[in-house]
N, C-alpha and C positions, 0 to 999 in steps of 0.2 A: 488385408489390413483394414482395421478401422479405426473410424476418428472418434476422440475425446469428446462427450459430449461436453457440453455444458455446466452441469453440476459436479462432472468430474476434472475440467479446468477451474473451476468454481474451487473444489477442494485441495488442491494442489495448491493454489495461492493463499490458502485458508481462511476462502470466503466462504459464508454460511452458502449450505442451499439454498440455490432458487434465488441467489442473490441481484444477480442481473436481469432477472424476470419484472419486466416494465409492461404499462401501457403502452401499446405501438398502433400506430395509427387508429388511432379509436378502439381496439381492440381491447380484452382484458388483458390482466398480466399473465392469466394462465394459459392464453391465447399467444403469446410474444413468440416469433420463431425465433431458430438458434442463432443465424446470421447476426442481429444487433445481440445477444447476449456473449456470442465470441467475440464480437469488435468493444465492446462495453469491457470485456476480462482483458484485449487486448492493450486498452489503452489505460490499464490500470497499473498498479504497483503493487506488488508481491508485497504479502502482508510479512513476510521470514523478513523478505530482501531493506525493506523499509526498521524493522526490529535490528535488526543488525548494525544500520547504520547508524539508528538513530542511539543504539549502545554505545557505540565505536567516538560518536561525539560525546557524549554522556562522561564518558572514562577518559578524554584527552580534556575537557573542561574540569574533571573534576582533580586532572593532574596537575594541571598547568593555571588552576584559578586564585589561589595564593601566591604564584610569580606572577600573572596579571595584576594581581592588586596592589603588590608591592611595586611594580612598576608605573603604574598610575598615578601613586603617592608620593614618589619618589619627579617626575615630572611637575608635578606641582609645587613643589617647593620651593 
């Protein structure tokens, strides 16, 4: 078996290549081993997973935001 590199967790989450390629410890970017560019993709958020939810809020405010408003106005009175 082998492991994912990098750029291929990198595109999975559909981050550009070479995304998590940083300076590390004085090093260049093109220098950065894989170890921080997995824990960098690890501690990140799926670009789908993020689109998704951020649809899924999108579609219940844009159902539910004229009974919001009407209940707002409706308290004020």
């Amino acid at each position: 078996m082998r492991r994912l590199t990098p750029v291929e967790c990198a595109r999975l989450q559909e981050f550009p290549d070479h995304h998590t390629r940083i300076a590390w410890r004085g090093a260049s970017p093109e220098d950065c081993p894989d170890g921080p560019q997995y824990k960098a993709l690890g501690n990140s958020m799926a670009v789908p997973c993020v689109r998704w939810i951020m649809d899924r809020i999108r579609i219940s405010y844009e159902q539910h935001a004229a009974q919001w408003s009407g209940t707002e106005q409706e308290a004020t009175q």
